[in-house]
N, C-alpha and C positions, 0 to 999 in steps of 0.2 A: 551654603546656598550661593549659586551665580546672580550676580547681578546682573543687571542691564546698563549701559550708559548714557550720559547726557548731559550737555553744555551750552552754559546760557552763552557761549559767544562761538562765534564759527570755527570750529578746527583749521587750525595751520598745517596738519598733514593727512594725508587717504582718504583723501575728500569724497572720493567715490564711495566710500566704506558707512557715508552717516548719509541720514534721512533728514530732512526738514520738516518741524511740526511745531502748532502749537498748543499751548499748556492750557486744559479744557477743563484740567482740578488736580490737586493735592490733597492725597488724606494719605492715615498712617494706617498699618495693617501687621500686627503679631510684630511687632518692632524695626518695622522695615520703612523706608517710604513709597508710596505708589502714585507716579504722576500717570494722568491720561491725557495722552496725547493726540490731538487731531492730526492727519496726514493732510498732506499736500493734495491725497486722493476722497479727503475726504472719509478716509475707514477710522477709527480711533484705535491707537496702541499703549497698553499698559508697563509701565515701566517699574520696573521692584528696584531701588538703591537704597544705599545705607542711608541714616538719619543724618547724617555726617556731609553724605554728599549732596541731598535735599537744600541741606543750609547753605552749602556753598553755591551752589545753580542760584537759590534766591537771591543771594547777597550779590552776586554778580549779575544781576540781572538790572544794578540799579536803582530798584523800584523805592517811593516814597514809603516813607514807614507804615502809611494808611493805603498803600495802593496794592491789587489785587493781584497776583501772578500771572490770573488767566487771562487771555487772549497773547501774553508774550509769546515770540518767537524762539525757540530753542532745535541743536542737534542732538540728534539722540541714535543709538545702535540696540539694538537688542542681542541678548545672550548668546553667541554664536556666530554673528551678524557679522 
């Protein structure tokens, strides 16, 4: 399976290459994780990465042990992208 990408903090290179969005939920799906992402336009886009990379976007994100993911800012590319 392709994944998608995404980073809790701005990419240093091909800047032109990622989107700005932010984190509107986190759930897990057949062992994969899936953020939904709000766009900048406003559309929401679904993201498929590994469990692996879920952890690391949250932990870089931050966030207090009791505080929620959503509404953070994140870059993200989709499969292809």
């Amino acid at each position: 399976m392709a994944h998608d990408r995404i980073h809790a903090r701005k990419p240093t290179h091909d800047l032109e290459r990622w989107s700005v969005g932010t984190i509107a939920a986190v759930d897990q799906r057949d062992g994969h994780a899936v953020f939904a992402v709000s766009t900048e336009d406003g559309e929401s886009v679904e993201l498929v990465v590994t469990v692996a990379i879920r952890d690391l976007v949250l932990r870089r994100l931050d966030l207090a042990a009791d505080e929620s993911p959503i509404g953070a800012r994140v870059w993200y590319r989709t499969h292809g992208g």
